[in-house]
C-alpha positions in Angstrom: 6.7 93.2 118.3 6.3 95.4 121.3 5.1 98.8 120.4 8.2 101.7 121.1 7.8 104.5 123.0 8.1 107.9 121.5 11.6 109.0 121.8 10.5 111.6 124.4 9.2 109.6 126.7 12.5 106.9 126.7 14.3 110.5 127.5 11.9 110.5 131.0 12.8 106.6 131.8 16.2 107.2 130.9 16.6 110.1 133.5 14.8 108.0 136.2 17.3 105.3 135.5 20.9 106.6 135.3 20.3 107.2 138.6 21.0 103.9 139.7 24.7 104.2 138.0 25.6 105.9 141.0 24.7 103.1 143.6 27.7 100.6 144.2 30.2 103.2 142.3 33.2 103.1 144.7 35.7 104.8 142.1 35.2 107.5 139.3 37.7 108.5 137.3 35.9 111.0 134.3 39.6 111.9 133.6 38.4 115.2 132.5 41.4 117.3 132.6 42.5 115.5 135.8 43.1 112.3 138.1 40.3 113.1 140.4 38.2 110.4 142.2 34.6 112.2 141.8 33.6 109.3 145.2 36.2 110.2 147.7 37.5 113.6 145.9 41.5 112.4 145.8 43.7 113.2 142.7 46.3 110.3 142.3 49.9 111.0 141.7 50.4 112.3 137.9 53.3 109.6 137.2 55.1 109.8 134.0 53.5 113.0 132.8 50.7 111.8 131.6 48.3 114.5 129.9 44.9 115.0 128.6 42.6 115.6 125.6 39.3 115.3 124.3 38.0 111.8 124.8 35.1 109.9 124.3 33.1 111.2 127.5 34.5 115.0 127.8 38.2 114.6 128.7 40.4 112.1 128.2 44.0 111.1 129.7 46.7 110.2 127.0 50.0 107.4 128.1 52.3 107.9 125.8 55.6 106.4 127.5 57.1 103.4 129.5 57.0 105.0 132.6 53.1 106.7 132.8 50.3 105.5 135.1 48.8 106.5 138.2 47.5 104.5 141.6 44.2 104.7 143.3 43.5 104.9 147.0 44.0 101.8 149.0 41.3 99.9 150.3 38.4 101.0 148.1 37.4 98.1 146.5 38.2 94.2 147.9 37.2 91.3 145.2 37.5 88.3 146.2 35.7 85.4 148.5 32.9 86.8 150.4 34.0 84.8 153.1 37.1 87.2 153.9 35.7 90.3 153.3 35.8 90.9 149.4 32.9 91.7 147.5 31.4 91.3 143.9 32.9 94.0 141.3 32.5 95.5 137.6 35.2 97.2 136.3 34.6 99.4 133.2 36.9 102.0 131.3 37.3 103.2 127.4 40.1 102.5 126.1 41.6 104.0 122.4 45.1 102.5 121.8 47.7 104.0 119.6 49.0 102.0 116.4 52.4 101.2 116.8 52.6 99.7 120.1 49.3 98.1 119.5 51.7 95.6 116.9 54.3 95.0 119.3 53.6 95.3 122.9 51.3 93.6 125.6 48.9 96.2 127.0 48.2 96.6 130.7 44.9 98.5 131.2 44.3 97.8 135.4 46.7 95.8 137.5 46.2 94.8 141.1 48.6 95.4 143.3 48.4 94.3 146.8 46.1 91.7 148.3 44.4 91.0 151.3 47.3 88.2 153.2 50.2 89.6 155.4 52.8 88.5 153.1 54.7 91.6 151.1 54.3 89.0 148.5 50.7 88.9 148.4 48.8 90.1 145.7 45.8 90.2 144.2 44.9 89.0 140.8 42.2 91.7 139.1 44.3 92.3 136.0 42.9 93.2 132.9 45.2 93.5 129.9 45.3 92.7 125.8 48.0 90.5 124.7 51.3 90.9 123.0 50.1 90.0 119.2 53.2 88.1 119.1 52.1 85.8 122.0 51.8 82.2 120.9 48.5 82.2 123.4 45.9 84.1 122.0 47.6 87.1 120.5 45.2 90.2 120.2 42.9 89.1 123.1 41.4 90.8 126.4 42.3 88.4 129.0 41.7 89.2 132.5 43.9 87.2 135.2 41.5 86.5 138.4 42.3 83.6 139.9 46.1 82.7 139.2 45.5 82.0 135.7 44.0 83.6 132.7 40.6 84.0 132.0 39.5 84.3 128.2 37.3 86.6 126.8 36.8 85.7 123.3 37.8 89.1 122.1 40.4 90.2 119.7 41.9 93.9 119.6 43.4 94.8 116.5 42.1 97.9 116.4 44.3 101.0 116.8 43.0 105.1 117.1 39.4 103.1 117.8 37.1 104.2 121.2 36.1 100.4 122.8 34.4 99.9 126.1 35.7 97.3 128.1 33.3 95.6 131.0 34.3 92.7 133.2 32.0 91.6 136.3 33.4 89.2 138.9 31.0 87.2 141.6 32.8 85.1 144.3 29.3 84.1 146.2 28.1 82.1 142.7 32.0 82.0 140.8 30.8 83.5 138.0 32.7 86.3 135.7 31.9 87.9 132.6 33.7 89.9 129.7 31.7 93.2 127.5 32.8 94.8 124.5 30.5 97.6 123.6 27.7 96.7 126.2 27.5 92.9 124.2 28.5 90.0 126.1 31.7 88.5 124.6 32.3 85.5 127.7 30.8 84.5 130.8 32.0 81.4 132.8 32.6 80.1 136.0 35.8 79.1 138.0 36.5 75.5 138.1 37.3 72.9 140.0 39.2 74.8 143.4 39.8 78.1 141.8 39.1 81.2 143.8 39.1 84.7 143.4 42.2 85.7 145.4 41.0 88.6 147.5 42.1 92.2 146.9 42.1 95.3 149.0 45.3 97.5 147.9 45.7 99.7 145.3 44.8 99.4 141.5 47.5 100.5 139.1 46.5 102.0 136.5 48.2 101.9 133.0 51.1 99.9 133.9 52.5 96.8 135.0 52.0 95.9 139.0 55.7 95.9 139.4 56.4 99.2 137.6 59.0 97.4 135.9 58.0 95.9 133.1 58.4 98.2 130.2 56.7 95.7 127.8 53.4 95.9 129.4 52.5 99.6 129.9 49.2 101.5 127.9 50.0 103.5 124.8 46.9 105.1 124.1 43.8 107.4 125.4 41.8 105.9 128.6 38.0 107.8 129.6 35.4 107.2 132.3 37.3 104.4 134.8 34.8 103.0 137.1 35.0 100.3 139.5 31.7 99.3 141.4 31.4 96.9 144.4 28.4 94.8 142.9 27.9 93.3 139.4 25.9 95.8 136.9 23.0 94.4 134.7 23.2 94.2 131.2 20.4 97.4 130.9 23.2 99.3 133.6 26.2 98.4 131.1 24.5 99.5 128.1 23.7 102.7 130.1 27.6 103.4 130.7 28.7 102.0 126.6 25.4 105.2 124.9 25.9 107.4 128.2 22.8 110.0 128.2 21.1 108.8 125.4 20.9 105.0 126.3 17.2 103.3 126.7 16.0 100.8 129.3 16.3 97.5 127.1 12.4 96.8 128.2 12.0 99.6 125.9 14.8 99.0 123.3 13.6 96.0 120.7 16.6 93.9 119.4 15.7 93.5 115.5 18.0 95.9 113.9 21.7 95.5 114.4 24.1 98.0 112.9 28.1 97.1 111.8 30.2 98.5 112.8 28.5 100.4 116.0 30.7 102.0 117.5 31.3 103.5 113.5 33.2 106.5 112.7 32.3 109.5 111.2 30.8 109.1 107.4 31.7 105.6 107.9 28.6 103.6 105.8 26.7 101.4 108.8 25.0 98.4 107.6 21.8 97.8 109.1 20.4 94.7 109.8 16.8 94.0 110.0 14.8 91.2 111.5 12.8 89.4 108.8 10.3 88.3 110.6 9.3 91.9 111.7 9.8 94.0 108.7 9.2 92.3 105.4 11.6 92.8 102.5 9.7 95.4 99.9 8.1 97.7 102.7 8.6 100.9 102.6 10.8 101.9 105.5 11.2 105.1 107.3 14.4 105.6 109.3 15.1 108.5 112.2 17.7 109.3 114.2 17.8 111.5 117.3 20.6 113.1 119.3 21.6 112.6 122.9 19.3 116.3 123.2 16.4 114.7 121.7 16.4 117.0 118.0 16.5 115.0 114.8 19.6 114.8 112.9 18.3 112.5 109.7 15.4 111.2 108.7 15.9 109.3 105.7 12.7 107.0 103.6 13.8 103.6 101.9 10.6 102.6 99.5 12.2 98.9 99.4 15.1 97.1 100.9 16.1 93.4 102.0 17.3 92.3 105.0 20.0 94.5 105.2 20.6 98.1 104.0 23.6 100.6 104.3 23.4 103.9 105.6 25.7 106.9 104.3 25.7 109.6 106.4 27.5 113.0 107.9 26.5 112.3 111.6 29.6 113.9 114.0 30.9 112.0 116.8 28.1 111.5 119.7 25.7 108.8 120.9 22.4 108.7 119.2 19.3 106.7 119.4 18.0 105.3 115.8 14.5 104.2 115.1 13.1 102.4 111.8 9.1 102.3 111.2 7.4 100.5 108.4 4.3 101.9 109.3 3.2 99.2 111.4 5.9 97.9 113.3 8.8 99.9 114.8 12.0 99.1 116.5 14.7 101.4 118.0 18.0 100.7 119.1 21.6 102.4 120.4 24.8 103.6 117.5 27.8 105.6 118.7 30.1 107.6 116.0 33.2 108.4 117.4 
């Protein structure tokens, strides 16, 4: 196992990192109070009266009706064929969905709505939405609908009053795509056969259906940190955006501990999975966790365990970086409460 770097010096790499968030962002919406694009400084329309609360990154902004979204600027971000001007793209948002509507109703989270041809007709096809639960085709799942059809993401949301993080990269140069839940890969794939990415370059609806009409397929819940980049993010970049300031380089972060659920709410038991091959069932085990400010909020000693153990504790919501020692080996790795 590698050796871990003391939790100090991740904080260092970390800083030195997160930089590189910034390059390719083309839209920030924090959502902190208001619908401000932090790149080109506009505020979209408030349509619908949405408002705001405390979310999962500051500020949050609450749909809680049929009518309630807001557009973004035209012409920031064109996906589609390189050969006609569109580029690669991540889209990436929070999403927290109220009960009710989460039994009932298909949920619209982005929605392109103009492409790049001269038609009025002409549209693009970024959409990223879960389906109605009463759908005969995969009820409960994130689909995105790229290319004229739906794309599949292997993901099923039936989860209501629950902060999820929601990633999907597109590449037209190599027709790849790929679908994140929580900074882990749920799908990637390629389009077949003659299937393109229909280019897009109008606005992005946000919250709603594309035609403004469709009552059926609006968001009923809390949305935070939108951001749409013009390149494709690593896996280390996404798993910066899912911890925010407390998220580790994976070259530093070992893989043999898992924790369920992760995100976990608050005094919520996590079960904590450990790697057999790197810590031995009987070891004494030594477990520490550590704010996004770098102080110790538990530190708790197991004298023997298997391969999984369950954790009870009081942390409140935040992002926090865990590491487990037996002495020997150590391993340290991301867990939300929320």
């Amino acid at each position: 196992m590698r050796k871990i770097l003391p939790f100090l010096a991740l904080l260092i790499f970390t800083g030195l990192y997160a930089q590189d968030l910034e390059e390719g962002l083309v839209m920030h919406y924090p959502l902190d109070g208001n619908l401000t694009d932090t790149i080109s400084g506009i505020t979209a329309e408030n349509n619908g009266n949405l408002t705001f609360e405390e979310g999962i990154k500051g500020g949050a902004v609450r749909y809680f009706n049929q009518d309630a979204y807001f557009v973004t600027p035209e012409g920031k971000l064109q996906v589609g064929p390189a050969a006609d001007g569109g580029t690669a793209g991540t889209f990436a948002l929070y999403v927290n969905h109220r009960a009710a509507p989460l039994e009932t109703d298909r949920q619209n989270y982005l929605a392109q709505k103009n492409g790049c041809g001269p038609e009025d007709n002409n549209r693009g096809r970024v959409v990223l939405y879960r389906q109605n639960p009463n759908n005969e085709s995969d009820p409960d799942s994130i689909i995105s609908f790229l290319t004229g059809r739906p794309l599949r993401t292997n993901y099923k949301l039936d989860e209501a009053d629950t902060w999820i993080h929601l990633c999907l990269t597109v590449d037209p140069e190599i027709r790849e795509w790929a679908f994140f839940v929580n900074g882990q890969e749920t799908r990637r794939d390629t389009f077949t056969g003659d299937t393109q990415v229909e280019n897009s370059c109008g606005e992005f609806v946000v919250g709603h259906h594309l035609t403004f009409t469709n009552e059926n397929q609006t968001f009923d819940g809390l949305m935070d940190d939108l951001r749409f980049y013009n390149r494709v993010l690593s896996q280390e970049e996404i798993d910066m955006l899912v911890v925010g300031s407390s998220s580790v380089k994976n070259e530093l972060v070992d893989r043999s501990i898992k924790f369920a659920p992760n995100p976990a709410s608050t005094h919520q038991p996590i079960e904590i999975t450990l790697d057999p091959s790197e810590f031995q069932s009987g070891d004494g085990l030594e477990i520490s966790i550590m704010n996004a400010n770098g102080q110790r909020v538990l530190n708790r000693r197991f004298d023997s365990f298997r391969s999984k153990l369950t954790l009870d504790h009081d942390l409140s919501a935040g992002f926090y970086s865990v590491t487990i020692s037996d002495g020997q080996n150590s391993s340290i790795n991301k867990l939300i409460i929320q």
